[in-house]
N, C-alpha and C positions, 0 to 999 in steps of 0.2 A: 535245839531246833531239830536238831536230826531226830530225839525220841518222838518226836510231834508228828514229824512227815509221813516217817517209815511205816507206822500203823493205819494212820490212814491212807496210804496209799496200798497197802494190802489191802485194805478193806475195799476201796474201790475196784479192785482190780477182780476177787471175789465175786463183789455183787455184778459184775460185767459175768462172770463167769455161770454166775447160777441163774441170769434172766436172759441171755445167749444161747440156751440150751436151743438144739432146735428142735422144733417140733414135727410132728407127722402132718401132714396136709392131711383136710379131710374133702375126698373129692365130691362135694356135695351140689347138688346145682338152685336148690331152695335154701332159702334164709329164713331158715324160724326160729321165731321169737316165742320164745314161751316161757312162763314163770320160774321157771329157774336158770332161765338164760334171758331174763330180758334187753339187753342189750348185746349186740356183735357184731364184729367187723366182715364185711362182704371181702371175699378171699379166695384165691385159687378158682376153682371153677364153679364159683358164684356168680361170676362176674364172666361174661362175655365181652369182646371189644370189638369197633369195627372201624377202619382210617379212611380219613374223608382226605384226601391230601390235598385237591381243591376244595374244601372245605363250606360246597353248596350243594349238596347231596339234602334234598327234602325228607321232612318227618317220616311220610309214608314210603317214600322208596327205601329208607333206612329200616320201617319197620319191616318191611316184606323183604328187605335182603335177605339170602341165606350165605353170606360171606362173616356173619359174624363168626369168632375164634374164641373159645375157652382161654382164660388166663389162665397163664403157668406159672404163675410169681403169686404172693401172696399178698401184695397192693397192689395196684397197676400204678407202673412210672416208664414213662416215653419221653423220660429226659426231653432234650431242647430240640423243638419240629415245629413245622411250621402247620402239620397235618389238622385238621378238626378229629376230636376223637369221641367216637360214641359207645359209651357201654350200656348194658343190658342186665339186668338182675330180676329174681323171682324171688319177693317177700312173702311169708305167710304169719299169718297171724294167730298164733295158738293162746294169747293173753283172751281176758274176758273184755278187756277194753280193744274198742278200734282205734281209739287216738294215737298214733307211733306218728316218732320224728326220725328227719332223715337229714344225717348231720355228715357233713365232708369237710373232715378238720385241718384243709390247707389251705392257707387264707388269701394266697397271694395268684389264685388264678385270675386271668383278665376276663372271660367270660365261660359261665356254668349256666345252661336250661336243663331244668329238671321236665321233665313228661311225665304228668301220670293219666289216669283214668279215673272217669267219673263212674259212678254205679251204671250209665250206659253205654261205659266202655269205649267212650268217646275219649281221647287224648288232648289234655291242656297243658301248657308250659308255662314255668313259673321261672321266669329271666333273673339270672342274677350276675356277680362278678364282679372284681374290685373298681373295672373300670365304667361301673352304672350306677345310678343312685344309692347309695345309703339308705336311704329315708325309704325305699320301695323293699326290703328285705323282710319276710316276714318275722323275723326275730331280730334283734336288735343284738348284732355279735360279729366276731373279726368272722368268722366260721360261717359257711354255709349251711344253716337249719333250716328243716323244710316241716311243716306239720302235712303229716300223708293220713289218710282214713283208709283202713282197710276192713272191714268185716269181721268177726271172731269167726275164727275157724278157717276162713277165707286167705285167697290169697291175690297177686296181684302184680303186673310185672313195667318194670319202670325202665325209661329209658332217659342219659345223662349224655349229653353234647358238652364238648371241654374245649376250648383253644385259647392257647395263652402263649406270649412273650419268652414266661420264664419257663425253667425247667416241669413239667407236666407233670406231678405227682397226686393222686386220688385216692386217700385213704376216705372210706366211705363207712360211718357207723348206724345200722338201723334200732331203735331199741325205742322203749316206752317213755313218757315223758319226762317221767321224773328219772329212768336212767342215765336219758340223756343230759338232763339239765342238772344230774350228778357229777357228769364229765365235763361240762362247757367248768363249771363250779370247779374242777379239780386241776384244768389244764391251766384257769385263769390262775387260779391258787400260787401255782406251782410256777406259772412265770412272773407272777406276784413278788413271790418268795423271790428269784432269781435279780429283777428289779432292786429290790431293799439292797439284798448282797452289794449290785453293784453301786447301790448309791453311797452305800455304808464306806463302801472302797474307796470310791470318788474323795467325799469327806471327809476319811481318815488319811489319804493320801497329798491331801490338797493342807491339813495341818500340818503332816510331816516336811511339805515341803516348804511353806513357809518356815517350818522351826530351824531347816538342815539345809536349805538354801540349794538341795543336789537338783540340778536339770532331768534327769533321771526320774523322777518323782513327775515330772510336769508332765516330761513322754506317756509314760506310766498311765497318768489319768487322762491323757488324751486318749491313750489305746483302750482303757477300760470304758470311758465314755461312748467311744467309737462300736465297740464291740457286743455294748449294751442296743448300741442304736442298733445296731444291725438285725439282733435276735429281735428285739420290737417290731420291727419292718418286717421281718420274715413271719413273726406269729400273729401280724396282725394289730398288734395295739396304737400302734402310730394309726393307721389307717382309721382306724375306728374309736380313738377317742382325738385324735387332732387334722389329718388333713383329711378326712372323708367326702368334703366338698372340694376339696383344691383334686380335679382331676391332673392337673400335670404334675402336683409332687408325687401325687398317686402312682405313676405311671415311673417315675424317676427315682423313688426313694429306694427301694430294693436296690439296685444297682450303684448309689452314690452312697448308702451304706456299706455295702460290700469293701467299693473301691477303698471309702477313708478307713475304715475297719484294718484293712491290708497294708497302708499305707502309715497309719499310726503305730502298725505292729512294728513293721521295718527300721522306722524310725527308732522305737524303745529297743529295737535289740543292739540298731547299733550303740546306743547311749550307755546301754544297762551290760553291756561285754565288751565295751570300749574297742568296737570291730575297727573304727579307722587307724586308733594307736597299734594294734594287735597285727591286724591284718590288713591293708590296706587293698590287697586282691578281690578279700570278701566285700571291701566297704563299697568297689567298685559295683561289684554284681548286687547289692543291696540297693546302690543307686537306683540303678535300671530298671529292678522289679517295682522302684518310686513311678519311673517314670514311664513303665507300661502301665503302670494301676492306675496312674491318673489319665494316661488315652484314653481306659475304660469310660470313663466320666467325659469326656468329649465325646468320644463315638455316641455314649448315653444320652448327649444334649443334641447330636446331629440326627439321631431314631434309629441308630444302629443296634438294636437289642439286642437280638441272639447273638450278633458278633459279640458283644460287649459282655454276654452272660458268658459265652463260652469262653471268651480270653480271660474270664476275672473266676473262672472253674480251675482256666490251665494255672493261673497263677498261684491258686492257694495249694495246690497240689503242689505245684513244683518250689512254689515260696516258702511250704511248712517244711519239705523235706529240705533243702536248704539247711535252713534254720538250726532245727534240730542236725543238721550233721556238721555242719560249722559249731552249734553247743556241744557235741560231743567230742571233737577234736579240742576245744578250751578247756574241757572236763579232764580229758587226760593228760592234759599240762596240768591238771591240778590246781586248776580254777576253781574257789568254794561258788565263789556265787553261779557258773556256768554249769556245775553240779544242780544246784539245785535248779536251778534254770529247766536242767535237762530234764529232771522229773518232772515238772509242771507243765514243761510242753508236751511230754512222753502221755500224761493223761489227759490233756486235750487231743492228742493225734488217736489217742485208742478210743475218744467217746466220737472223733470223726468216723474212725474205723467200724465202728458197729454201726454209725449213723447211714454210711455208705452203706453195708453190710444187710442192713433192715431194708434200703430202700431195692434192692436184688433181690431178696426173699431170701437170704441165707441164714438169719436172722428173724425171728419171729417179730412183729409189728407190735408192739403197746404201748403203755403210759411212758416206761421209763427209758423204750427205744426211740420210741417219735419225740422225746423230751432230751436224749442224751447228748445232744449238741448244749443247751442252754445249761444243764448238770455238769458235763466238764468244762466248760466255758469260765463256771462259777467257783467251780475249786481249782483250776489252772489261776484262776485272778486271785484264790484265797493265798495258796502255795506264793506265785509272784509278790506278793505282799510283803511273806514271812521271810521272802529272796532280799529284796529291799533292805526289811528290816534287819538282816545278818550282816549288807552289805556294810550298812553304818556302822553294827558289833564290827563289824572285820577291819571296817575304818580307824574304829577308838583303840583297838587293841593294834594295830598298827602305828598308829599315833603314839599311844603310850610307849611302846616301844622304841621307836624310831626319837620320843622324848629323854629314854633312859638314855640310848645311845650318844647322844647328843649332849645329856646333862656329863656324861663319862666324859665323853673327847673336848667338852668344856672344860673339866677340871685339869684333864692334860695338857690341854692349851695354855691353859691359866697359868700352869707351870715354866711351861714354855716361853711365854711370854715374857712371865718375870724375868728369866735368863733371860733373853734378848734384851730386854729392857736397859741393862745396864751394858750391854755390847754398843746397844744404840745411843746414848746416852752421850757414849765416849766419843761416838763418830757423829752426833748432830753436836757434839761440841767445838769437834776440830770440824766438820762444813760449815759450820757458823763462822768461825774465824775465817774460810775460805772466802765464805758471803761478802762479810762484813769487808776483806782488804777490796775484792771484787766491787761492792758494793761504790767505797771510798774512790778507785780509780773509775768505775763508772760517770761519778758524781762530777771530778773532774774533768773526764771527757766531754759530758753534758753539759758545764760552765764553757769550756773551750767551746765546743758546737754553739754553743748559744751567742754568743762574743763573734765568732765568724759569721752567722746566720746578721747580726745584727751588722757585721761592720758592709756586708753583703748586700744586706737593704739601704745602708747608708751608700752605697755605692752606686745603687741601682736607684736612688733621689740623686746623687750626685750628677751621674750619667744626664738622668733625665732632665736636669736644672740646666747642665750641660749645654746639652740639646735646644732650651729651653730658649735660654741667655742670647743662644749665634743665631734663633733664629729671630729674637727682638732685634738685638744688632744690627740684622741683616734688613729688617723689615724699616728699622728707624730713620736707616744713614740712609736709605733711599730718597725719602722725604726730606730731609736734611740736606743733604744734596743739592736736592732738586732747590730748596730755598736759597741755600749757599748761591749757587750758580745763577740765581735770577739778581742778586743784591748789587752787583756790581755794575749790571747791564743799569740798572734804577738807581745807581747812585750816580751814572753820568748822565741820565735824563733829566733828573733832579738839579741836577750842575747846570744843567742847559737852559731849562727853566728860569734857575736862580740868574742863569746871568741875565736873560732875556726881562724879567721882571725890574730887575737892576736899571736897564737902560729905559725901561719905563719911567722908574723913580726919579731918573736923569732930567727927563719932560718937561717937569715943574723947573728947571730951571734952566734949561736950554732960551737962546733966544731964536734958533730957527729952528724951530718946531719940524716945518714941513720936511726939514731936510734929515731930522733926528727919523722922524716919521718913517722913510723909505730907507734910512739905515737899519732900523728894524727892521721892517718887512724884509729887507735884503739877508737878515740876520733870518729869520724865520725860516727864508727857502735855503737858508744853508744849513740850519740842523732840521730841516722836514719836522715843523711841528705838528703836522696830522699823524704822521707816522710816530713823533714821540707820544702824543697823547693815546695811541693804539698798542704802541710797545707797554708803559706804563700800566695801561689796564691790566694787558695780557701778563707781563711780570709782578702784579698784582693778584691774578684770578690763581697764578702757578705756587704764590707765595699760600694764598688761604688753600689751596686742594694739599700741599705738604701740610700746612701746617693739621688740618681735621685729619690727613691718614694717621699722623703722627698720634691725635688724640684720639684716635679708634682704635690703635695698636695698646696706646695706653689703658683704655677703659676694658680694651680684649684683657689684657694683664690681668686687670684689678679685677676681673670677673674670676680670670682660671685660678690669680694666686692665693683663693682661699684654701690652702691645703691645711691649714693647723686650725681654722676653727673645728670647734669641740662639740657646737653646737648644732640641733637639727634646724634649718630656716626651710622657707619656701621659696622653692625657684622655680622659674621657667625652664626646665631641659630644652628647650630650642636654644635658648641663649647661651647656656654651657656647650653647646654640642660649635656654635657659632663661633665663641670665643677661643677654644682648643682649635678650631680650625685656623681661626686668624694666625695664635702662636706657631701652627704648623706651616703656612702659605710658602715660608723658605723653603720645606722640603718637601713642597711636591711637585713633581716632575710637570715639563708644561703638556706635556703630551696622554696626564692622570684627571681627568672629569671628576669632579665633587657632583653627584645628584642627589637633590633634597628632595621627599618624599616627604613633607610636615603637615600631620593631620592636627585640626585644633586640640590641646591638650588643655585642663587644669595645671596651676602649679602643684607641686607634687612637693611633700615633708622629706626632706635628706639630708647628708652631711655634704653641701655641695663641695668644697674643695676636694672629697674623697671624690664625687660621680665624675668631676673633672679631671681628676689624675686617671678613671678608668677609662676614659672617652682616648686620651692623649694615648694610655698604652695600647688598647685595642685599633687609634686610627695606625698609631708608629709598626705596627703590626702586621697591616693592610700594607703600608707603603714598603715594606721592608718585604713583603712577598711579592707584591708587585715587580721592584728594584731586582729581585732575584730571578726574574723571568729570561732567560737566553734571548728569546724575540720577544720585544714589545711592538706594538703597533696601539691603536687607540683603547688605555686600558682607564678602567673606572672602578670609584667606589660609590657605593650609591647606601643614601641614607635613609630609611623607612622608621616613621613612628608612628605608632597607633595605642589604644586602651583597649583591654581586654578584663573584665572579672577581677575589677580591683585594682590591674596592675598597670601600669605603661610599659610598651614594648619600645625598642631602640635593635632594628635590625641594621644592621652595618653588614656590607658587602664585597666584597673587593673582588678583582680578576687575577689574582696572585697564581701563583702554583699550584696552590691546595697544598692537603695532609693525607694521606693515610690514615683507615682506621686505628693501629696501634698508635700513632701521634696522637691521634684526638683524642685516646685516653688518659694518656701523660702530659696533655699540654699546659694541663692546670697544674701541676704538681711543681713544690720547691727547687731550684737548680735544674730544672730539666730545659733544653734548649738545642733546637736544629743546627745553631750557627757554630762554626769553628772556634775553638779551643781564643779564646782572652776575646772575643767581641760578643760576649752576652753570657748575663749571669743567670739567667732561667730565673730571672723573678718576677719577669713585668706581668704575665697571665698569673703567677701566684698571688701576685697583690691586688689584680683585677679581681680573681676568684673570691680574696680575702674580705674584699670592700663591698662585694654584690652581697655575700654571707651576711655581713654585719646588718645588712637593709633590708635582711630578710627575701632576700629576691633571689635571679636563678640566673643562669647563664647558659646557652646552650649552643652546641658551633655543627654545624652542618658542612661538610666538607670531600669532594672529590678530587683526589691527584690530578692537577691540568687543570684545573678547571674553577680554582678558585675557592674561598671560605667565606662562611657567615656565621656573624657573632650575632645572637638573639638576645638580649638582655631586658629581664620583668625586675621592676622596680614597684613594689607597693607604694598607690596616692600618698596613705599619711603611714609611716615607719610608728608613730607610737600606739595606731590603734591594730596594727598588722601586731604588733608584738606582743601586746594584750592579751 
């Protein structure tokens, strides 16, 4: 790679040096064109200038000024003004022909009137400018050509009005036709040529990165794309074979090429010298020349030109020197690719340098000055190519390397390992046996736990049956009772009756009647037969109200004590929520309100003795937080059901204590429990939680200290199509 560079970049540097010569000015004030000069650039004190700084100074006051000035430079450039600029030149014509064109080969002014004179010396202007018709140009070219007549022999003096946006540079070439339409011919050629290179780049670069997958390669042909647009723009080809009619790209494209051109660069340096791993100071200030470049392109969309030209001047000046001095600090770490780097940028900054250099006059103006931006442009991109391409060499021979290395301290490893292998061997022998006894008394603890956990849940059924039984008991002997103690009062009515009926029977065989007659009646006012036939009813109505609570207690039973069916049936949740109640009526306080809240429901597919036993833990729940209140006064549980999205809700309420939030995250969990040490085994919300699970449903408790808890509970309509 280096025998490749090194030559040509002598040779460039050479042909910089033998077409740099400068030359003598020739202080001439006519422009003759004559057959062995037919073409030449108007230069040094050919050319007169005059500034219009308000920029409405008329034809004829311009022409009778005597403030015009001789140019001292050898093109005229007035950089970035806002001024109108008029110059002045004396053609003669020494060819045999009077057809001469009059060619101003900078493409991007906004507006150029040419003046000349007709054979009566009369003055006409011929309007031109990138920001005016296309189609109105008399030659059809990025380039300002003019077809002038002038007389053989004769001569004849023209006058050029200039005012533009961008930087004001007037290379102005007078010559014969076919001189000129040699040069329009040479310059296209030549950025022709320029073009190919960069497309050739684009497509060899857009394969490689396909093949090699490097991000590096993407930047790369962003920035060569970018940079290609930019000379386009600047020489005119975009203008004139794509947006000639679009006056606002017209007006924008210079300036939004510049910007992404700057911006694409920045980016491929950091990518292509890994500035953020390296240097992370540089990657900083590399940001920011992003994110001034791209203000350029807003100030450009808001008509801020000259700001926008002059900030994206400062930036390439001060972004290229940068660059190049952050690449020569990686070069002398001995960076290969940041070496070559350095060359490629070093010959683009020296074809800036003369490009600068020509437009000062220090530097002689020609083909291959007014060309020498798009010339190192083009071998900076070839050079950058062949940087790429070494990066990859530099990658494989790294790789290979870095694979010997690695196949080495494999094979010592290998060795290594083997030794270890039988160290380890010995020791995953003996922690196997560790495992295994560990293993064997785990197994046993887990039988033990599991034997406790069950005789725990039989405890916490036992409990509840408990519970269950005293408050049947309690509930039965009431009614019981109450029948017991009516029987006795109605077995001596009965008696009274029976005698009273007796002495009727007697009648039939009496023979004074009248007198048996009023021994009855006399009998009658002595046991109050109105009042026995009113007792009787009444110890009658108290016999049937015992006996139906007794058969409501009973049917409550046979409702809750489905615990052991296996099966899913359909039930009423009103009726289980009813019957758990009834079993409870012993133990709740008289001073605890039950409010039912029952919305019409569907019966709903579940295991009822299981929804039964959660109803009974969650109310025992309620009343046992209630019961633990310091002050009661009027406390309540209140019962809400409703359907939602599939499911039935069963919100239960109580005015207990509450929980805390660390309780209500443990409250579901095995043995976990508020109450003191042997009066609760923490399992009743465990086997709530367990039975909601199995139903596919959810449970959810809402709860503030003082203030009471609520249990939410969604139970899916039908459990087999929920689980489906």
């Amino acid at each position: 790679m280096r025998l490749l560079i090194r030559p040509a970049f002598c040779k460039f540097v050479c042909l910089l040096l033998l077409v740099t010569v400068h030359w003598v000015p020739v202080w001439a004030d006519t422009i003759d064109i004559t057959p062995k000069h037919p073409i030449q650039l108007a230069e040094y004190g050919q050319l007169e200038y005059l500034l219009d700084p308000a920029g409405e100074m008329a034809f004829q006051e311009v022409k009778n000024s005597a403030a015009f000035q001789k140019l001292q430079k050898q093109i005229p450039n007035f950089g970035l003004t806002k001024d109108a600029i008029w110059l002045r030149l004396t053609v003669r014509n020494n060819t045999s022909r009077p057809e001469l064109m009059f060619n101003v080969t900078y493409p991007i002014l906004d507006l150029i009137d040419l003046y000349y004179p007709d054979q009566h010396n009369q003055y006409h202007v011929i309007p031109g400018g990138e920001l005016r018709p296309f189609k109105n140009r008399p030659v059809n070219h990025q380039n300002f050509v003019y077809n002038i007549n002038i007389p053989s022999g004769g001569s004849q003096t023209f006058y050029v009005r200039i005012q533009s946006r961008e930087a004001i540079l007037i290379p102005i070439y007078i010559g014969t036709a076919r001189e000129t339409y040699n040069k329009l011919y040479n310059d296209d050629l030549l950025l022709s040529i320029y073009i190919g290179i960069i497309l050739v780049m684009i497509f060899y670069n857009i394969f490689i990165f396909f093949s090699v997958k490097d991000w590096s390669y993407f930047y790369y042909i962003l920035y060569i794309a970018s940079v290609g647009l930019a000379q386009i723009c600047l020489h005119g080809f975009g203008y004139r074979f794509f947006w000639h009619e679009n006056l606002y790209i017209t007006e924008q494209s210079v300036l939004w090429a510049g910007a992404l051109s700057g911006i694409s660069v920045l980016i491929f340096v950091r990518s292509f010298l890994h500035v953020k791993e390296k240097a992370p100071w540089a990657n900083r200030i590399l940001t920011l020349f992003i994110i001034v470049y791209s203000s350029t392109i807003v100030l450009s969309l808001l008509g801020f030109f000259s700001i926008a030209y002059a900030l994206i001047d400062f930036l390439a000046i001060t972004g290229v020197s940068f660059i190049l001095l952050f690449a020569i600090m990686q070069a002398v770490k001995r960076s290969r690719t940041a070496k070559i780097f350095v060359l490629a940028w070093t010959v683009f900054i020296l074809a800036i340098i003369c490009f600068v250099l020509k437009d000062v006059g220090i530097i002689p103006y020609n083909i291959f000055t007014s060309h020498i931006i798009v010339i190192g442009s083009a071998i900076e991109v070839i050079l950058l190519s062949f940087a790429l391409a070494d990066k990859i060499n530099t990658f494989k021979a790294e790789k290979e390397a870095s694979q010997a290395i690695a196949l080495e301290i494999s094979k010592e490893n290998e060795q290594l390992v083997k030794e270890q292998n039988i160290i380890l061997e010995a020791k995953v022998q003996e922690r196997t046996e560790e495992l295994q006894n560990s293993n064997r008394d785990l197994n046993i603890a887990l039988t033990n736990l599991k034997d406790t956990q069950t005789r725990l849940v039989e405890k916490e059924k036992m409990a509840s049956l408990g519970q269950l039984t005293a408050g049947i008991a309690h509930e039965i002997n009431n009614p019981i009772n109450f029948v017991t103690s009516n029987i006795k009062p109605l077995k001596l009515d009965i008696a009274d009756l029976k005698d009273l009926l007796t002495r009727y029977d007697q009648l039939a065989s009496s023979t004074d009647i009248s007198q048996d007659l009023k021994s009855i009646e006399q009998f009658k006012k002595e046991i109050d037969i109105d009042y026995i036939h009113e007792e009787i009813s009444s110890l009658i109505k108290g016999i049937e109200d015992g006996a139906a609570r007794t058969a409501e207690i009973v049917k409550g039973l046979r409702t809750f004590s489905r615990l052991d069916e296996s099966e899913v049936k359909s039930i009423d949740i009103h009726e289980g929520i009813d019957s758990t109640l009834v079993l409870l009526r012993n133990g709740i306080p008289p001073h605890v309100s039950i409010i039912k809240n029952y919305t019409e429901l569907p019966k709903i597919e579940c295991y009822a003795g299981k929804v039964n036993q959660v109803f009974m833990n969650v109310f025992t729940n309620s009343l046992n937080a209630i019961k633990s209140k310091k002050e009661q006064h009027n406390e309540s549980i209140s019962i809400t059901t409703g359907q939602e999205n599939g499911f039935i809700t069963i919100c239960i309420k109580d005015t207990g204590i509450g929980m805390s939030e660390a309780v209500q995250k443990k409250i579901f969990d095995p043995f976990f429990t508020t109450k003191d040490v042997g009066e609760g085994t923490g399992l009743g919300l465990s086997i709530v939680f367990s039975i909601i699970e199995k139903h596919r449903g959810k449970i959810i408790v809402n709860s503030t200290p003082g203030e009471g808890a609520e249990f939410i509970i969604y139970l899916p309509l039908n459990i087999v199509n929920h689980q489906s």
